[in-house]
KOLKE-557402 format. One record per residue (C-alpha): residue in one letter; y, x, z. Coordinates in nm, 2 decimals. Example, Ala and Ser with C-alpha at 12.3 -4.5 7.8 and 13.67 -1.06 7.14 Angstrom:
! KOLKE-557402
r|yy|xx|zz
A|-0.45|1.23|0.78
S|-0.11|1.37|0.71
//
This chain:
! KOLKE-557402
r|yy|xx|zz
X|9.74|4.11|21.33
X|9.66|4.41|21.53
X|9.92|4.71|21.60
X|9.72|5.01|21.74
X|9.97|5.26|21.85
X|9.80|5.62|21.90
X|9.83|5.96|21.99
X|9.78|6.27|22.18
X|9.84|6.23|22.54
X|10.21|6.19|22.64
X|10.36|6.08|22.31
X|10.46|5.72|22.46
X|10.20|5.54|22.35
X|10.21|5.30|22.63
X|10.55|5.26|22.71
X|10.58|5.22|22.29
X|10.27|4.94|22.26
X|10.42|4.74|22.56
X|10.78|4.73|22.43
X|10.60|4.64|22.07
X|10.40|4.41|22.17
X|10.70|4.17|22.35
X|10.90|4.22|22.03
X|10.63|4.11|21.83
X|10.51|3.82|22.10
X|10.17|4.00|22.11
X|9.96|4.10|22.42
X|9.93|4.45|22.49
X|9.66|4.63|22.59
X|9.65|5.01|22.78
X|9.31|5.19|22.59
X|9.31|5.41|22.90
X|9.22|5.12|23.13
X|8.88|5.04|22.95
X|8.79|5.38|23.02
X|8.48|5.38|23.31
X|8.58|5.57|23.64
X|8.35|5.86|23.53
X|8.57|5.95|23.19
X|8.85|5.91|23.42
X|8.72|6.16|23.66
X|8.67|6.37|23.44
X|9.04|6.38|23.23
X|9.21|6.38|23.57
X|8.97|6.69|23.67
X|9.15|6.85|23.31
X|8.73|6.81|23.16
X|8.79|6.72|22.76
X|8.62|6.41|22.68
X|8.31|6.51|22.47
X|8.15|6.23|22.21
X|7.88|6.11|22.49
X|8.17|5.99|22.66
X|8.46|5.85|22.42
X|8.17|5.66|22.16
X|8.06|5.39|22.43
X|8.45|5.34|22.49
X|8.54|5.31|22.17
X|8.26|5.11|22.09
X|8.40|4.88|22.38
X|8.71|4.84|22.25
X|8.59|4.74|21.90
X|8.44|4.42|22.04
X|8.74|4.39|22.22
X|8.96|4.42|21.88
X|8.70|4.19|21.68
X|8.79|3.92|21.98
X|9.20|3.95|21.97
X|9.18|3.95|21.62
X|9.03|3.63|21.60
X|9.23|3.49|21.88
X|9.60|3.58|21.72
X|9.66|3.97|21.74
X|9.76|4.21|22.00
X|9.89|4.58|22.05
X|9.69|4.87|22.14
X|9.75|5.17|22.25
X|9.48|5.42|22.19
X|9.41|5.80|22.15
X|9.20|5.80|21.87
X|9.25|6.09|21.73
X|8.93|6.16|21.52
X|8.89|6.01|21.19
X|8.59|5.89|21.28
X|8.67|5.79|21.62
X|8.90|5.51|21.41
X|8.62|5.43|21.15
X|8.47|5.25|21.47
X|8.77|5.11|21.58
X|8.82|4.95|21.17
X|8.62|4.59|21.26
X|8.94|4.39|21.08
X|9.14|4.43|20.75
X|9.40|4.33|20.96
X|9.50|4.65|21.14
X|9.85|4.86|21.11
X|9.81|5.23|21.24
X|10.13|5.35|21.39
X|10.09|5.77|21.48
X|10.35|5.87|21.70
X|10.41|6.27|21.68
X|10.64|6.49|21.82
X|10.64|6.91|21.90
X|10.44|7.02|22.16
X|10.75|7.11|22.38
X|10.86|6.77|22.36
X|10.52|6.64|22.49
X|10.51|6.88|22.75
X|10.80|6.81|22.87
X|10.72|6.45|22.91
X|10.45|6.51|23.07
X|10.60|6.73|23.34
X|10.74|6.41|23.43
X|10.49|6.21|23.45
X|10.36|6.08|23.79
X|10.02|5.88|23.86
X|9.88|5.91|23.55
X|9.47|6.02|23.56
X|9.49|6.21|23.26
X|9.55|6.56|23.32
X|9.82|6.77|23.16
X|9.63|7.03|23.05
X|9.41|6.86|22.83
X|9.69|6.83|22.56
X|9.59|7.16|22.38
X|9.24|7.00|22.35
X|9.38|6.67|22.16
X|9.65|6.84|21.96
X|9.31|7.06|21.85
X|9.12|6.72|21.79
X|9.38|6.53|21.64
X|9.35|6.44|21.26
X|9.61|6.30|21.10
X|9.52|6.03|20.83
X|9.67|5.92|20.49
X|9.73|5.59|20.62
X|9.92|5.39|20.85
X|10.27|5.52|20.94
X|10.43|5.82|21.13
X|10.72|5.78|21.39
X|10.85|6.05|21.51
X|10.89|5.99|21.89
X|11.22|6.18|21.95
X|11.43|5.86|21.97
X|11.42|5.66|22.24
X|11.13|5.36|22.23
X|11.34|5.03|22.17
X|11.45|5.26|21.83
X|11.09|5.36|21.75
X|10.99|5.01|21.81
X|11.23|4.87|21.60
X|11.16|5.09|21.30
X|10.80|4.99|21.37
X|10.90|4.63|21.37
X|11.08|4.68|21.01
X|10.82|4.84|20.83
X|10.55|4.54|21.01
X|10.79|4.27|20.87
X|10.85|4.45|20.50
X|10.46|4.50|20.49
X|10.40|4.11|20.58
X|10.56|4.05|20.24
X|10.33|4.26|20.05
X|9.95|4.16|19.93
X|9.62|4.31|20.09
X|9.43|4.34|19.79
X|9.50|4.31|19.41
X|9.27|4.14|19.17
X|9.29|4.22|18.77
X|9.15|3.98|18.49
X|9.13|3.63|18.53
X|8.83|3.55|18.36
X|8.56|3.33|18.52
X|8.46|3.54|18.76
X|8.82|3.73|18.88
X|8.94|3.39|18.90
X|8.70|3.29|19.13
X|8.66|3.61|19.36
X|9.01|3.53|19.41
X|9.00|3.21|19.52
X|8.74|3.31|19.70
X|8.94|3.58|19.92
X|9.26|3.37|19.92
X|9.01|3.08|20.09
X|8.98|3.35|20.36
X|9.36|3.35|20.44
X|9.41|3.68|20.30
X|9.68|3.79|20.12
X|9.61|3.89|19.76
X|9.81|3.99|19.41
X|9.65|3.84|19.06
X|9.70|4.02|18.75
X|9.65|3.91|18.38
X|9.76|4.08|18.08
X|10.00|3.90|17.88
X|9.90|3.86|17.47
X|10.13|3.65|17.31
X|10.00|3.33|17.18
X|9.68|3.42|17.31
X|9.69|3.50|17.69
X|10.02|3.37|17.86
X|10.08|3.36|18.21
X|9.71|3.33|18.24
X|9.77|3.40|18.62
X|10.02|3.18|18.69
X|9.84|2.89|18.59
X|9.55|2.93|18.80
X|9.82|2.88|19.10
X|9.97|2.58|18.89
X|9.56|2.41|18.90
X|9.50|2.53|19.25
X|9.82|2.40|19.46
X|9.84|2.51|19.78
X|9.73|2.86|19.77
X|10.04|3.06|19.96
X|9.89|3.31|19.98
X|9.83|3.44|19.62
X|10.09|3.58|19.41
X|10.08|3.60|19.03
X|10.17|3.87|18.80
X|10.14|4.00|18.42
X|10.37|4.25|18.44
X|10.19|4.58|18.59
X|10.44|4.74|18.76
X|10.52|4.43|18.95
X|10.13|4.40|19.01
X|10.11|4.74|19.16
X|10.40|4.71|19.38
X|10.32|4.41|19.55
X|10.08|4.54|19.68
X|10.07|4.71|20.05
X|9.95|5.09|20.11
X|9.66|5.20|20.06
X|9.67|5.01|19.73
X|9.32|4.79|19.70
X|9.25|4.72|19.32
X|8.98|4.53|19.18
X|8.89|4.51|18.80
X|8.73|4.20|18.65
X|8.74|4.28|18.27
X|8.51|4.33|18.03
X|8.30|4.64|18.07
X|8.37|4.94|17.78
X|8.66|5.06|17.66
X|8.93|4.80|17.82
X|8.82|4.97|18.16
X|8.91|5.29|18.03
X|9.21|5.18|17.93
X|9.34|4.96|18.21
X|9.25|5.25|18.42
X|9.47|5.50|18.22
X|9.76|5.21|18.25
X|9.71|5.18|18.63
X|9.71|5.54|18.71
X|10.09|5.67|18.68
X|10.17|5.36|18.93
X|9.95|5.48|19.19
X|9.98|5.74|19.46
X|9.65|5.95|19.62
X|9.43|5.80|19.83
X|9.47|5.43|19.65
X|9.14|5.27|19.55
X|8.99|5.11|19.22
X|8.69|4.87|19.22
X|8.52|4.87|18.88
X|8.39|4.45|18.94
X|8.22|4.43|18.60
X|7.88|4.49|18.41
X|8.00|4.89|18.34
X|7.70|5.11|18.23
X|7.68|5.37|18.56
X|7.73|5.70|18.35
X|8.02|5.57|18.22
X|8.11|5.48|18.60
X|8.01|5.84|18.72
X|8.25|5.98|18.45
X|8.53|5.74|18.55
X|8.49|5.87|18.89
X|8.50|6.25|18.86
X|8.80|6.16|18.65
X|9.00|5.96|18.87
X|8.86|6.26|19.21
X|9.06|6.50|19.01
X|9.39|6.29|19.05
X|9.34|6.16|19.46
X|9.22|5.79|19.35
X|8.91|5.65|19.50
X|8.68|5.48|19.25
X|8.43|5.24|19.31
X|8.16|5.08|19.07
X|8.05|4.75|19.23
X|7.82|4.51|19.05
X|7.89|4.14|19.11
X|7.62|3.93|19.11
X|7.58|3.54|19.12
X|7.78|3.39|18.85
X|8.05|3.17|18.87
X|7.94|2.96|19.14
X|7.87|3.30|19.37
X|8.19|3.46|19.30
X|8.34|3.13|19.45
X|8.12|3.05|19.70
X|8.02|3.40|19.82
X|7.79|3.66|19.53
X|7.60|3.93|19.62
X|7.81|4.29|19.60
X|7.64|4.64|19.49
X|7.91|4.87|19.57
X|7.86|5.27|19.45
X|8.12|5.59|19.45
X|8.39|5.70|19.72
X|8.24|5.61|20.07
X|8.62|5.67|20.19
X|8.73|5.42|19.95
X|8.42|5.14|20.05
X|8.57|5.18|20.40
X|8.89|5.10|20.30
X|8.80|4.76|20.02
X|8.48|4.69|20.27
X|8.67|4.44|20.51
X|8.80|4.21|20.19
X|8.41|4.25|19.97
X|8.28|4.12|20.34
X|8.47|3.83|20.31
X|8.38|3.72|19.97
X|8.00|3.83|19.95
X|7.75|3.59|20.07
X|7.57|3.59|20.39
X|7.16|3.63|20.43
X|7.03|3.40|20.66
X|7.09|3.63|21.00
X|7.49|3.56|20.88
X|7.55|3.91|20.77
X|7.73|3.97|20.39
X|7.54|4.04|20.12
X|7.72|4.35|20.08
X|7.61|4.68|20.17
X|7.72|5.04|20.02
X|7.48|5.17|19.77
X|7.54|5.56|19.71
X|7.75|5.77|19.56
X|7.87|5.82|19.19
X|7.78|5.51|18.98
X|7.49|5.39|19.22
X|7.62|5.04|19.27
X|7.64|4.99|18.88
X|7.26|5.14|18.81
X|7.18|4.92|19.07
X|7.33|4.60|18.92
X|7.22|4.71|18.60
X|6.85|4.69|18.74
X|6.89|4.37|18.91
X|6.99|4.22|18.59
X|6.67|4.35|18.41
X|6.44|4.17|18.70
X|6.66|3.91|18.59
X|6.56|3.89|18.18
X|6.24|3.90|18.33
X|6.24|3.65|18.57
X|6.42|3.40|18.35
X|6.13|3.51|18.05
X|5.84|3.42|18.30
X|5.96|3.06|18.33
X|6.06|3.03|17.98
X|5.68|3.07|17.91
X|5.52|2.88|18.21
X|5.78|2.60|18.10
X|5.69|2.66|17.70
X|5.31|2.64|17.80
X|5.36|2.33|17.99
X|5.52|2.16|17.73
X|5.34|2.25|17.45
X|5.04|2.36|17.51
X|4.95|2.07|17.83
X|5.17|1.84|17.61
X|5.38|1.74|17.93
X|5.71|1.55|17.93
X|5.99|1.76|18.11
X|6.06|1.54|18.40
X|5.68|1.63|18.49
X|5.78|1.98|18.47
X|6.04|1.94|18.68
X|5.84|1.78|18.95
X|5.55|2.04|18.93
X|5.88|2.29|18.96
X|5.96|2.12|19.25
X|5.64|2.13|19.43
X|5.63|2.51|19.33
X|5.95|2.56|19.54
X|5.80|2.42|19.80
X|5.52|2.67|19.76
X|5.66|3.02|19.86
X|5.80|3.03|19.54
X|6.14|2.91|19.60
X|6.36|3.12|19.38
X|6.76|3.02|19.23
X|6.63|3.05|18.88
X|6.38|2.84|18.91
X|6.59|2.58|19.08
X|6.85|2.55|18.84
X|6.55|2.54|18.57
X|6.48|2.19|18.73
X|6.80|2.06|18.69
X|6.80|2.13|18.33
X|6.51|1.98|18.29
X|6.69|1.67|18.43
X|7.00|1.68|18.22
X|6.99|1.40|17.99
X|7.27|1.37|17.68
X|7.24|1.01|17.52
X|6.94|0.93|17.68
X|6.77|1.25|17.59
X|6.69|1.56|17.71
X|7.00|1.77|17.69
X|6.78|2.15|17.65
X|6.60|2.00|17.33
X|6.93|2.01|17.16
X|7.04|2.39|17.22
X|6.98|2.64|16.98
X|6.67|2.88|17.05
X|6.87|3.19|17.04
X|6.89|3.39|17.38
X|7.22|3.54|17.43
X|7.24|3.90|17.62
X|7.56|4.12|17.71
X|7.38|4.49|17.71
X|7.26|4.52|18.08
X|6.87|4.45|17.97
X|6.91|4.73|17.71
X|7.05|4.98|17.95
X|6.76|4.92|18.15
X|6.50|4.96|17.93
X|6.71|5.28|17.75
X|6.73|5.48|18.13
X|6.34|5.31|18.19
X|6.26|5.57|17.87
X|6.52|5.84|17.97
X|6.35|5.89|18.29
X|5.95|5.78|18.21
X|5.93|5.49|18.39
X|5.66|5.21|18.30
X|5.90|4.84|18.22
X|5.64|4.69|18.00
X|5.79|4.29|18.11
X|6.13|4.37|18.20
X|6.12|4.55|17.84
X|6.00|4.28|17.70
X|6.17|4.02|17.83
X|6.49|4.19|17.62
X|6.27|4.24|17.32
X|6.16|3.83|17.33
X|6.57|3.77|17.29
X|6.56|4.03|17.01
X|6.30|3.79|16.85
X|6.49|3.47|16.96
X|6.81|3.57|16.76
X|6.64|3.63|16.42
X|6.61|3.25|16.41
X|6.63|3.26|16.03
X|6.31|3.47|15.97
X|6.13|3.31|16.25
X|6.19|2.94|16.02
X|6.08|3.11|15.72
X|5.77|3.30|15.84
X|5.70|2.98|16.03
X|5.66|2.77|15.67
X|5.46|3.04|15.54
X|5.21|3.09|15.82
X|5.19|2.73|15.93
X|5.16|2.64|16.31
X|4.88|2.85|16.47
X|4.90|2.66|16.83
X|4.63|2.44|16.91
X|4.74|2.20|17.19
X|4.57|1.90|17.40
X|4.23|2.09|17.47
X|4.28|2.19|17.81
X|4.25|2.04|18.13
X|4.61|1.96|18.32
X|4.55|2.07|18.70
X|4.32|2.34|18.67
X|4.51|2.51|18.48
X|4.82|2.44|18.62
X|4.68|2.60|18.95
X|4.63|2.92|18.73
X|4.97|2.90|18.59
X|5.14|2.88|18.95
X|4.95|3.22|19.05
X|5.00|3.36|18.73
X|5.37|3.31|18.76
X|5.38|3.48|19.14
X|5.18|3.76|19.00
X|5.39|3.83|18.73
X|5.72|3.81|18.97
X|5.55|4.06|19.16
X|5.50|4.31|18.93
X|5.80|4.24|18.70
X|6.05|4.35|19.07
X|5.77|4.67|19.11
X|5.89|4.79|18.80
X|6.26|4.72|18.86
X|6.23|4.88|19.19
X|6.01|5.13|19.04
X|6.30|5.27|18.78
X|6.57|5.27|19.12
X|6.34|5.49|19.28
X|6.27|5.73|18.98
X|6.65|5.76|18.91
X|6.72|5.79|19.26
X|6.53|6.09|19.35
X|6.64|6.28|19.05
X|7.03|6.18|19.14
X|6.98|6.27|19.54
X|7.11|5.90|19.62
X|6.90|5.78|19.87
X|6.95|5.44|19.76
X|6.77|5.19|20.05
X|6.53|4.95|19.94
X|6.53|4.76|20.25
X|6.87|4.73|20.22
X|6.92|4.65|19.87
X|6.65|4.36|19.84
X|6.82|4.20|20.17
X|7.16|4.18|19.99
X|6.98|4.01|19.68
X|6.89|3.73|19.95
X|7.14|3.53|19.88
X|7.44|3.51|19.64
X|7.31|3.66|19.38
X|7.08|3.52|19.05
X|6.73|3.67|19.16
X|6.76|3.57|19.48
X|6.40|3.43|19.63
X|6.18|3.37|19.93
X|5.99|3.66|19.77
X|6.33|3.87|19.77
X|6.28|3.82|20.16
X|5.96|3.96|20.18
X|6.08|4.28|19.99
X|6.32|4.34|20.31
X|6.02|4.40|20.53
X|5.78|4.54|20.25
X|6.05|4.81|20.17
X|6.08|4.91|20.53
X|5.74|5.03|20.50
X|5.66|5.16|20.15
X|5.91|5.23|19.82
X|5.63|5.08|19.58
X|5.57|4.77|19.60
X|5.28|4.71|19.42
X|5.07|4.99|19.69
X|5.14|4.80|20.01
X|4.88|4.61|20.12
X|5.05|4.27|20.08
X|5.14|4.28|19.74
X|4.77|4.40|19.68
X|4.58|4.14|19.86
X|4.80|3.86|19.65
X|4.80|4.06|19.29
X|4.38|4.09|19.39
X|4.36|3.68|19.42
X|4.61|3.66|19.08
X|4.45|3.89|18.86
X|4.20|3.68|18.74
X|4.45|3.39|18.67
X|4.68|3.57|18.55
X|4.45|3.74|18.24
X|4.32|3.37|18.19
X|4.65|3.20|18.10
X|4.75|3.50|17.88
X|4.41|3.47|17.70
X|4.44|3.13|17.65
X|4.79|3.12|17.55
X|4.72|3.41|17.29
X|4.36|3.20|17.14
X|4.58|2.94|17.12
X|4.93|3.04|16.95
X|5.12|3.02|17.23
X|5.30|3.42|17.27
X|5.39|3.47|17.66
X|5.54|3.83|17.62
X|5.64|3.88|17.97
X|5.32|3.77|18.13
X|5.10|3.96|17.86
X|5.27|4.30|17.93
X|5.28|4.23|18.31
X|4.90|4.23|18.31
X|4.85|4.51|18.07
X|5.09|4.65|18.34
X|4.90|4.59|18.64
X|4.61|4.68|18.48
X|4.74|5.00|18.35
X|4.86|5.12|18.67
X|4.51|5.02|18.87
X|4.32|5.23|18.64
X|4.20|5.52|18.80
X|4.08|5.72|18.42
X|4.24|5.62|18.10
X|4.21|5.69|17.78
X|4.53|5.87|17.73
X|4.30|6.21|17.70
X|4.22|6.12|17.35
X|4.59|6.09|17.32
X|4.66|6.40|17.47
X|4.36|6.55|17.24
X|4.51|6.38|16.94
X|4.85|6.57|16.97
X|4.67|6.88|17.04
X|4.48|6.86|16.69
X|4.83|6.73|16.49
X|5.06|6.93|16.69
X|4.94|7.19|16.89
X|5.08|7.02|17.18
X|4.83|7.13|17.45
X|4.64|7.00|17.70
X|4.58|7.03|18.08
X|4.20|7.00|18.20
X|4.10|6.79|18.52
X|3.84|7.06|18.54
X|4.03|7.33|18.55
X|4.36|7.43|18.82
X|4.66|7.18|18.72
X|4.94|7.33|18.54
X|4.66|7.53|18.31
X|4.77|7.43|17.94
X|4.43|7.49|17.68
X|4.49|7.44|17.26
X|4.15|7.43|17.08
X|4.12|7.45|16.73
X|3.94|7.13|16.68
X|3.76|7.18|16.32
X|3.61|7.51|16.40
//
């Protein structure tokens, strides 16, 4: 725990934090005395402090905070008056704010009396000028004498040590787990589960009845309870099914919450409905965040990747507690990073999960072609996997590919018994639906959500299958050579399924003003979450240079050596019956955006002859529109 006990010069700070911190068998610390000699020199000469000065300082004391917190706590006492002088001092969830504030006759007083001190008297009108008082923390008025002000600070420190950091709602899979997760981090957290009779009872409860041991979670399904147990500002995070239930949950929560409390939207929400949700909930004081989730059940538990988007005040606020679930990249630093405003977190986990269908398409067909078309046995799939990961290809969906591939049921493959129906919860559509809303090329990702269209009507697919007979013609080809053009295949169609993804963040970025980082957003994908990949790691450095991918040089000398390959499998696979959606539209794709002049003019003259639609010339000055009247 740290106590940091601030104010204007002359309101007791000092004699306050020392008192405090032997009551509370903490060490106390004087924020003046980290000060260097020349910012002493200059308050005792009556010269305000500018920025130049006070940053470095409070910079210094930061470190300091990060060590006592870590060691067992202390008591500080510490102008900071600015807002964002205090941002930088926030490096722990674990901090309690105590303003003290009196009248400026008091203070003056007070300081009339003061012998010794460096800091000059006169410099009080310039930090009751700079002072900003926050929402949070608590005000003591510093009238009575100290042992009173310290025991009413004591009192409040003891009722808040009852009360829970951080609130989770919904206990599915994945809120169960982010809160084990946090609770594993010895913070203090509130659970919440509706209560349905006969269907969901004391759903929370129960997860502390299978996980003995965990003190530090307490359970609730009634709401009001839920909401009180929690400390000020209140820190709520929703893990229920995206759509209406938000919406609803969100108009429960609301009456039991006071301004300046924050909501975290966990789930798969579509971002407009997250960028309504969040003017909405502006109007009434509440800070609303959309964060996308990423790794499954395993990452929630273990550490996912986080996307939060909305109220910077409110990231601020949840950002100690998402640190200390999200994964860390390989430099130890959370996969967790603030996105942008509105619903920019939940656009950007709504992309992620596109490159996803994609990625988890690409290896549905290499694996298809290897199995029926090369006629191997799955355990040598899994071993040519294997040697893949070893080849710059490393990726989490291809390693958990391979252990399918392994899981045997009775002595036989386990994957040959599940049904051929793809599954999908609505992400993959958004994509494609905003990917047309905003004219963006997403031939594979696109596709990859049509192939689960296809997989679903398995019942036509049986039928047209008797009538047409089997078209595939398998056994004719040569093992490892092809192989070899498989693997580079594969790569190239990785690469230019995450250029389109990218490609749709940076359309809808510019046209929202969100300045979303590239950079940044492929280094929280690093670990945690589902697409994470040695080739995720080379985006961190790529993006630092260039927002498309597939125009830096890198990505062009590779997609220049895969080309080739890449057309070969897909002509095969086609000759032969084989259909490979994702890695067919990734090289009309490709190919599409490296020609220079298409044959979209006859298009363009086509709806001029039907339509009157017009035409610009690339003879004439751009922005000319012509109409000819193509009979006469």
């Amino acid at each position: 725990m740290i106590v940091i006990v601030y104010g204007v010069t002359g309101c007791g700070k000092s004699t306050v934090g020392a008192l405090l911190g032997r009551s509370l068998g903490l060490p106390f610390y004087d924020g003046d005395h980290f000060h260097p000699q020349t910012n002493k020199d200059k308050m005792n000469a009556g010269i305000p402090l500018t920025d130049e000065d006070r940053i470095p300082w409070l910079v210094n004391l930061s470190r300091h905070i990060a060590d006592w917190d870590k060691s067992g706590g202390a008591v500080l006492a510490c102008s900071a008056l600015n807002e964002k002088y205090r941002k930088l001092l926030m490096v722990s969830p674990n901090i309690h704010w105590v303003l003290l504030e009196g009248s400026k006759s008091l203070i003056q007083s007070r300081l009339r009396k003061r012998v010794g001190h460096f800091m000059n008297p006169a410099l009080l009108d310039s930090q009751l000028a700079t002072l900003q008082k926050p929402d949070y923390g608590w005000k003591i008025a510093i009238a009575k004498d100290p042992e009173k002000i310290v025991t009413e600070i004591v009192k409040k420190i003891r009722t808040l040590e009852n009360l829970s950091a951080f609130g989770i709602m919904g206990m599915g899979v994945m809120g169960k787990s982010l809160a084990l997760n946090l609770a594993d981090t010895q913070t203090k957290i509130s659970i919440f589960n509706r209560h349905v009779e006969g269907t969901e009872e004391k759903i929370a409860e129960k997860i502390l009845v299978d996980n003995p041991g965990y003190t530090d979670i307490k359970a609730y399904d009634d709401l009001q309870s839920f909401v009180s147990s929690l400390a000020t500002p209140r820190k709520i995070m929703l893990m229920i099914p995206a759509g209406p239930a938000v919406d609803e949950q969100i108009e429960l929560l609301v009456p039991l919450l006071d301004a300046g409390d924050v909501i975290v939207d966990g789930g798969n929400s579509f971002f407009k409905d997250t960028n309504r949700r969040a003017r909405l909930l502006e109007e009434k004081g509440i800070l609303f965040l959309g964060a996308g989730v990423s790794g499954g059940e395993e990452g929630a538990r273990r550490g996912p990747s986080i996307m939060p988007g909305g109220s910077r005040e409110g990231y601020e606020l949840v950002a100690p507690y998402l640190e200390k679930m999200a994964a860390k990249d390989y430099r130890g630093k959370p996969c967790l990073s603030y996105i942008g405003p509105e619903g920019a977190g939940h656009f950007v986990k709504m992309v992620h999960n596109s490159i996803e269908y994609a990625e988890m398409q690409a290896i549905a067909e290499v694996y298809f072609l290897m199995r029926y078309y090369l006629e191997l046995p799955a355990d040598r799939i899994a071993a040519i996997f294997e040697n893949w990961m070893g080849a710059n290809l490393s990726n989490y969906l291809l390693e958990i590919t391979i252990d399918i591939l392994k899981k045997k049921e009775d002595g036989s493959l386990l994957l040959d018994k599940i049904l051929d129906q793809a599954a999908q919860k609505g992400t993959g559509g958004w994509s494609v639906n905003i990917a047309l809303e905003y004219g963006v090329p997403y031939s594979g990702l696109a596709e990859a959500v049509m192939a689960r269209n296809i997989s679903s009507k398995k019942a036509v697919r049986m039928i047209a299958s008797g009538m047409y007979g089997s078209a595939q013609l398998t056994g004719i080809e040569e093992a490892e050579p092809f192989l070899d053009k498989l693997q580079a295949a594969y790569q190239a169609t990785r690469i230019i399924n995450h250029d389109a993804g990218f490609s749709l963040m940076l359309e809808v970025s510019e046209k929202n003003n969100w300045n979303l980082n590239f950079s940044e957003i492929a280094r929280i994908w690093t670990n945690g979450c589902i697409i994470r990949s040695v080739l995720m790691e080379e985006l961190v450095d790529i993006f630092k240079e260039s927002n498309r991918l597939i125009l830096h040089h890198e990505a062009v000398d590779a997609l220049k050596g895969y080309q080739n390959d890449l057309s070969y499998v897909v002509g095969q696979a086609l000759q032969h019956g084989f259909p490979v959606p994702v890695l067919s539209s990734s090289i009309n794709y490709f190919l599409g955006c490296i020609t220079g002049h298409s044959a979209a003019n006859l298009i363009q003259a086509q709806r001029d002859y039907f339509g009157a639609h017009r035409y610009q010339r690339s003879d004439k000055d751009p922005g000319v529109s012509f109409h000819t009247r193509w009979k006469e």
